[in-house]
N, C-alpha and C positions, 0 to 999 in steps of 0.2 A: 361569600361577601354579599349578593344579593338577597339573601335571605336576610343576612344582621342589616342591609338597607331597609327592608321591608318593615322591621320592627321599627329601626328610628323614624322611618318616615310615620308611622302611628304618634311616637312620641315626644317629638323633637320638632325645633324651630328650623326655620329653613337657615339659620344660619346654622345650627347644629350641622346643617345634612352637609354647608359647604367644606366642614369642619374634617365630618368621615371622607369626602372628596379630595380633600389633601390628603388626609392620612393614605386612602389608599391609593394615590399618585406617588406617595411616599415609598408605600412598599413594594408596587409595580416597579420602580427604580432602582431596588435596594435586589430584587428579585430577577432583573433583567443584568446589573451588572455581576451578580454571585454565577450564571448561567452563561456571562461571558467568559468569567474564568476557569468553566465548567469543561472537562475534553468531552471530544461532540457523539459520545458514548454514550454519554450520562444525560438524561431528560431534565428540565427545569422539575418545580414545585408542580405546575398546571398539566405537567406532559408532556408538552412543547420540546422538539428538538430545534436545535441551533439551524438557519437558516442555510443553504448549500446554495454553492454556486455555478456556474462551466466549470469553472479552474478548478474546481474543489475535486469533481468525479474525477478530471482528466486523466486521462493512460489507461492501461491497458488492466482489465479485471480478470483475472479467472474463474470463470461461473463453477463454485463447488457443491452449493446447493440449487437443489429443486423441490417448492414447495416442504423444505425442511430436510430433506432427504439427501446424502451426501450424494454428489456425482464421480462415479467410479472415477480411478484415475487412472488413465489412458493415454497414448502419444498424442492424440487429437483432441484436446479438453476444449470444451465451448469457452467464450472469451465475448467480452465488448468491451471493444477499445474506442474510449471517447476524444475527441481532437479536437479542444477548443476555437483553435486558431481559425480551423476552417468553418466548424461550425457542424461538423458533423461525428459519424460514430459507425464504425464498423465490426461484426462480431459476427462469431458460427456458431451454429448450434451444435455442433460435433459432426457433423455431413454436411450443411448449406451454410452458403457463405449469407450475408444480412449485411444493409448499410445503408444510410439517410439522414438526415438532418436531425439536430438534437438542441433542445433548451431546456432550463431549468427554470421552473416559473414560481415566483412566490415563496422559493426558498427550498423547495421542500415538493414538487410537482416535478415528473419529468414530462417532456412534451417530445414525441418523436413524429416527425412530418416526410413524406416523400423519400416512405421507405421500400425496397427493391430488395428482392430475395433470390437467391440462384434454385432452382426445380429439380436437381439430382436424386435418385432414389436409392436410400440408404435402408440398413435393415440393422435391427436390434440396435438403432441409437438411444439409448438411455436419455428422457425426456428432450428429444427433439423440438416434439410440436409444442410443448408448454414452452420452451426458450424462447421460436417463434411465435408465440402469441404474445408474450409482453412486451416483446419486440416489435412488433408489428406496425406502430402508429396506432392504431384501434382503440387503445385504453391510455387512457393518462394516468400511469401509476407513482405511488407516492415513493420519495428514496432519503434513505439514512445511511448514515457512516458511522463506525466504531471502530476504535483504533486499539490492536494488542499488539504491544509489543514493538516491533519493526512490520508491522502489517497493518492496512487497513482494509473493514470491509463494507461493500456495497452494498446494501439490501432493496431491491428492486419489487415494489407490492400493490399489486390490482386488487384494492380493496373489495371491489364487487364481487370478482368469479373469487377470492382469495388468494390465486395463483402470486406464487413470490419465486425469486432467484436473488442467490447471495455473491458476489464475485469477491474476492481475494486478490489483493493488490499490492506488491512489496515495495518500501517503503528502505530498499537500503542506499539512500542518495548521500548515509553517515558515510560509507564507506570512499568515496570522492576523495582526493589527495596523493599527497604526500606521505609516506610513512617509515617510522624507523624500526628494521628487524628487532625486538627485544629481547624476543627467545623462540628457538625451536624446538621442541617438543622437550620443555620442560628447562633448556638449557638456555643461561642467560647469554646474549652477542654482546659485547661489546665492539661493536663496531659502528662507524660511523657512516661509514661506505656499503654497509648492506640496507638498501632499500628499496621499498613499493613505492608508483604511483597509480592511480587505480584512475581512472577515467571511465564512468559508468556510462558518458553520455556517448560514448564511441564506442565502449565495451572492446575497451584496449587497457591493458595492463603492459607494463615497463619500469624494470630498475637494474640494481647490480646485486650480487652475490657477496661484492666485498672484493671480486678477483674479478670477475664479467658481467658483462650486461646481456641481460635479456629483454625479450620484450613476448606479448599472446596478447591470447585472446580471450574477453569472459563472457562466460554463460548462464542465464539464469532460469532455471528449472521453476515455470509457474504451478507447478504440481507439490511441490515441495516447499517447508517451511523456512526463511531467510537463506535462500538458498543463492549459492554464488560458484561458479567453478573457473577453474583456468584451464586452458587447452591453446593447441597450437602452438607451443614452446619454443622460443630460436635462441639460443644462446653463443655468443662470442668462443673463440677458444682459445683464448690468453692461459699460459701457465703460470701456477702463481701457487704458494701457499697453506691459501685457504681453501683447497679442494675439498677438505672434508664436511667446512662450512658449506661451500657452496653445495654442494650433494646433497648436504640432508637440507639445504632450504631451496633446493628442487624439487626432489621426493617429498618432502611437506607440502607444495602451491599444486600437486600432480594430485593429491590424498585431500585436500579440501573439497567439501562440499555446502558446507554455511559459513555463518559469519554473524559474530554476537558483537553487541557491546558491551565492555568490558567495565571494571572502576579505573577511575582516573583519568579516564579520554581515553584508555585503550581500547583496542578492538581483539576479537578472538578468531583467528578463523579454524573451523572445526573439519574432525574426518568425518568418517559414515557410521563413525559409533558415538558421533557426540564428543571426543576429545580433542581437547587444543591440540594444534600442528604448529602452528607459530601464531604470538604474540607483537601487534604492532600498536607503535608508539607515534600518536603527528609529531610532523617531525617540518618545524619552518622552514621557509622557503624563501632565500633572501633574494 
């Protein structure tokens, strides 16, 4: 644009120039709301990512890259978990724990201040000190988000030294509710009385069989993809019926370890090979 300014400023009247001055207030316009509609993956026309905010990073990342490079996956995975509310952001490198004040400036800037590291001595941690460095407060590194799937990721980068870290962040809050048993492992319920409700924010699951209620607990594996389990199982022991029901939509919540979304507003939750265990439907809640 500044080039094709250059020529008309040669050959044009200065009303001509206010002329190309709308036009291109016109398309800055036309180009700023196409990149609102844009998911914050995708770069406008100029490069430009979508501007980021506190709320935006908030919770907890799993750092899976280093400077491009997957980070083994381990019971101890590095992590920065950012907390709006307070204002700050806590994270380890896979041995030392890290934590201090956090803003996002400009959209697109992270600013780390009066940050505190614990001095433990750890050996073959698989990029330790690079974690702690962009961590550190020292550098103001630039950060983006891109979203696949039920996941988003952070991309954390010190333009200068180039050092980057990517964290992983699951994104299953679809999962939230109420739900009705559809089917399990392949077989349709009719039933009205067999249902989930899934409370991520407690990470407490609770419903019936159809014959008893249960209730657990869930857990989500940040090392793995849309990953969801249930553990700690109590269930009532009413006699009734539908024991064979109920069994196999025990045995199915015990064999889960993801959780897709489905068509239709279903959900899927899956075993450790990838196949449905049972099929849920929302199901209103008067």
């Amino acid at each position: 644009m500044k080039h094709l300014a250059s020529i008309l400023l040669l050959s044009l009247a200065a009303a001509s120039l206010a002329g190309c001055a709308s036009l291109s207030k016109n398309k800055n316009s036309q180009m700023a709301a196409k990149t609102e509609n844009t998911a914050s993956s995708v770069s406008s026309a100029s490069g430009a990512k979508p501007a980021l905010t506190d709320a935006a990073i908030s919770g907890e990342w799993t750092i899976v890259k280093v400077k491009g490079q997957d980070v083994p996956m381990e019971d101890h995975m590095p992590y920065v978990n950012f907390v709006p509310e307070e204002g700050r952001f806590y994270a380890s490198n896979g041995c030392n724990t890290i934590n201090g004040e956090f803003a996002v400036s400009g959209g697109k800037t992270l600013k780390l201040s009066n940050v505190a590291t614990t001095m433990m001595l750890c050996h073959d941690v698989p990029f330790e000190h690079e974690i702690t460095a962009i961590l550190s407060g020292e550098v103001q590194p630039e950060i983006s988000i891109s979203n696949v799937g039920h996941e988003s990721y952070l991309t954390i980068t010190d333009k200068l030294s180039g050092l980057s870290i990517e964290g992983r962040r699951h994104n299953m809050e679809f999962l939230n509710g109420q739900w009705r048993v559809a089917q399990i492992k392949g077989k349709t319920i009719n039933d009205e009385e067999a249902n989930i409700f899934i409370d991520l924010g407690e990470m407490k699951v609770h419903g019936n069989t159809g014959c008893n209620f249960f209730n657990g607990e869930i857990y989500i594996d940040p090392s793995k993809t849309n990953s969801v389990e249930f553990g700690k199982m109590g269930l009532t022991r009413m006699a009734c019926p539908k024991y064979e029901q109920e069994q196999a939509m025990m045995l199915a919540l015990e064999e889960t370890t993801s959780a897709i979304k489905g068509d239709n507003g279903r959900v899927m939750l899956l075993n450790s090979a990838g196949d449905p265990v049972i099929i849920l439907e929302r199901q209103a809640v008067e």
